[in-house]
C-alpha positions as a printed Julia matrix, in Angstrom:
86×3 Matrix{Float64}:
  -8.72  -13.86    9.29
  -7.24  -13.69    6.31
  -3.18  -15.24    5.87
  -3.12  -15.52    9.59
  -4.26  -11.5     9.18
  -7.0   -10.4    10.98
  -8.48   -7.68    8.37
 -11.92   -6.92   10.21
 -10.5    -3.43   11.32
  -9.61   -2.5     7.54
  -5.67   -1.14    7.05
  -6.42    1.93    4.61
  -3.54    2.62    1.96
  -1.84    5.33    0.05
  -0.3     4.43   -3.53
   2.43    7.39   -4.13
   4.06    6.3    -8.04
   4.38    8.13  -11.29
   3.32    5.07  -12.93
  -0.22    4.33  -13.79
   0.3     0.62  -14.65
   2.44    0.21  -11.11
  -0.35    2.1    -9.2
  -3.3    -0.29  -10.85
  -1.38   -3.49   -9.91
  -0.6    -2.29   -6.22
  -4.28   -1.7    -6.0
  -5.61   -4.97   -7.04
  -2.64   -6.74   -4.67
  -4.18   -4.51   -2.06
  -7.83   -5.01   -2.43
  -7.74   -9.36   -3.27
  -5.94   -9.13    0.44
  -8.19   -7.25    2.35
  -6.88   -3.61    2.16
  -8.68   -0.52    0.98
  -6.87    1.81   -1.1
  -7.66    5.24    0.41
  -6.24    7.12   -2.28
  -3.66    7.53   -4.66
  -1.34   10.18   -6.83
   1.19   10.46   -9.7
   3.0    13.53   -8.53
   5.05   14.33   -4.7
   3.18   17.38   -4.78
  -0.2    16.79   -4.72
   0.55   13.46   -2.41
   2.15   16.08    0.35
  -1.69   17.79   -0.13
  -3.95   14.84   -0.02
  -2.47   12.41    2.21
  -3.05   14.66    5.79
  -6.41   14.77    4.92
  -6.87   11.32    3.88
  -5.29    9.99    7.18
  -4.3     6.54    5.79
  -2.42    3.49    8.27
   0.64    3.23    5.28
   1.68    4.58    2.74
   3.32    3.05   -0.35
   5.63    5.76   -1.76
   7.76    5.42   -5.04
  11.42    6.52   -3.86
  11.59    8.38   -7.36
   9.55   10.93   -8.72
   9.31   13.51  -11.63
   8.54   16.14   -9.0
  10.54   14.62   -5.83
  10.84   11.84   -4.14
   8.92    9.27   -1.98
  11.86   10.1     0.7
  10.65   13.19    0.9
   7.25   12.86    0.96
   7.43   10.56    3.8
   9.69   13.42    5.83
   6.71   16.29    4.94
   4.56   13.85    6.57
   6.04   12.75    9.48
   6.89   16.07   10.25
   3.11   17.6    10.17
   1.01   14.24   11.46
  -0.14   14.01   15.15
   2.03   11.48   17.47
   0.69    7.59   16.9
  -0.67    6.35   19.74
   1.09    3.58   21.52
């Protein structure tokens, strides 16, 4: 237990921001509480590519992007991942 967390089955993250600096400092948060980052990207683009394939619990998505938006992102994947289970 961890914050009144229990982090034995380990949440897996996505870091979607344009910023390198941003990206770094979500990842450290992440990891000091117990979360693995499963991957990360700088671009909407190549986030819509990874992410199915990745298959992380959440996703961290900057709203605004050089190439797109978080927004969007988030739509491309909701609309191609299997239903969550209950």
């Amino acid at each position: 237990m961890r914050g009144g967390v229990d982090v034995s089955a380990t949440i897996r993250a996505f870091l979607l921001d344009d910023h390198e600096m941003v990206r770094r400092g979500l990842r450290e948060l992440l990891s000091n509480s117990g979360i693995r980052v499963a991957g990360e990207s700088g671009s909407a683009r190549q986030a819509a590519l990874v992410v199915p394939g990745l298959r992380p619990d959440v996703a961290i998505l900057d709203a605004r992007l050089p190439d797109g938006s978080g927004i969007d992102v988030c739509g491309q994947l909701r609309s191609t991942a299997p239903p969550s289970a209950p």
